[in-house]
C-alpha positions as CSV (number, residue, x, y, z in Angstrom):
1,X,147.9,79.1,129.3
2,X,150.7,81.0,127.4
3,X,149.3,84.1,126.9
4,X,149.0,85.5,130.6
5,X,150.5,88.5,132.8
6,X,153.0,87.2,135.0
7,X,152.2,90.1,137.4
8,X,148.4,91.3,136.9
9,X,147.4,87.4,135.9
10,X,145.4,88.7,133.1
11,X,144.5,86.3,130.3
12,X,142.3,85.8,127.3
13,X,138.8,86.8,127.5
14,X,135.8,85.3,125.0
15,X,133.3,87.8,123.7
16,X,131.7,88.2,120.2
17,X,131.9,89.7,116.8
18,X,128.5,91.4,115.9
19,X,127.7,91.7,112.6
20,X,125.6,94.3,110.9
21,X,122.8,92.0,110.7
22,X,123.9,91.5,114.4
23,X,124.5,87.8,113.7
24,X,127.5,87.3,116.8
25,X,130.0,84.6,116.4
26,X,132.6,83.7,119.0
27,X,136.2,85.7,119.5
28,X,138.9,86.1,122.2
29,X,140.3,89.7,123.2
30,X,143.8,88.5,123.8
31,X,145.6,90.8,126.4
32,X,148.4,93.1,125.2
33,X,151.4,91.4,126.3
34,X,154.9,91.8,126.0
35,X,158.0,89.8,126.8
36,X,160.4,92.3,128.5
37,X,164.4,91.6,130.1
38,X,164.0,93.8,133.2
39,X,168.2,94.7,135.4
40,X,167.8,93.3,138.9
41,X,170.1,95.2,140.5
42,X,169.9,93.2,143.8
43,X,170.9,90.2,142.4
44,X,172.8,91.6,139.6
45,X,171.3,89.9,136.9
46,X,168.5,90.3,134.6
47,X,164.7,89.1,134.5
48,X,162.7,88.0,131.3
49,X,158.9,88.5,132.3
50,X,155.5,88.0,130.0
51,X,153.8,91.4,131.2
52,X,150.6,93.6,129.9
53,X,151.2,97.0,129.2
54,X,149.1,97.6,132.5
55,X,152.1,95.4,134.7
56,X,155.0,97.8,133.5
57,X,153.3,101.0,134.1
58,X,152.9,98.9,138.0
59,X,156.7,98.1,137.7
60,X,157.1,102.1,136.6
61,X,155.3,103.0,139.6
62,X,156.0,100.5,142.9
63,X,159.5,98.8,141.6
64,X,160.9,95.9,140.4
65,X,162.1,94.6,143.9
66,X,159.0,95.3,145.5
67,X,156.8,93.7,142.5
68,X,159.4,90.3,142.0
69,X,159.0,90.4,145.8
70,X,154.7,90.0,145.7
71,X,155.5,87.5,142.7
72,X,157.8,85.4,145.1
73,X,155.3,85.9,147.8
74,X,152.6,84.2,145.5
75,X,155.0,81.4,144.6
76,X,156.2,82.3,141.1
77,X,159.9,81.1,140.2
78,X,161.8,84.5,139.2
């Protein structure tokens, strides 16, 4: 499972392709993620992370402390 949001945990979803003739074959809506090197100023270092767009507009808004912090909590190695 590569292609998941270290922060929000979202991942690949199945759904279809309809046709005009509404013929529907399988498909995956991949989320839009992005592999980002985030300062950690509290441990003066930096922080590679696999996160959706979604996940840095979260780190915009709460922190990276108090998000690597829930991420700890949960038992992710950061």
């Amino acid at each position: 499972m590569a292609r998941v949001c270290q922060v929000t945990g979202k991942k690949p979803i199945g759904g279809h392709y309809v046709s005009h003739s509404n013929i529907k074959t399988k498909r995956r809506f991949l989320p839009n993620l992005q592999t980002k090197r985030f300062y950690f100023a509290e441990e003066d270092r930096w922080v590679t992370l696999k996160v959706s767009t979604e996940a840095l507009r979260t780190i915009n808004k709460n922190g990276l402390s108090t998000v690597i912090k829930e991420l700890r909590a949960k038992g992710e190695k950061i």
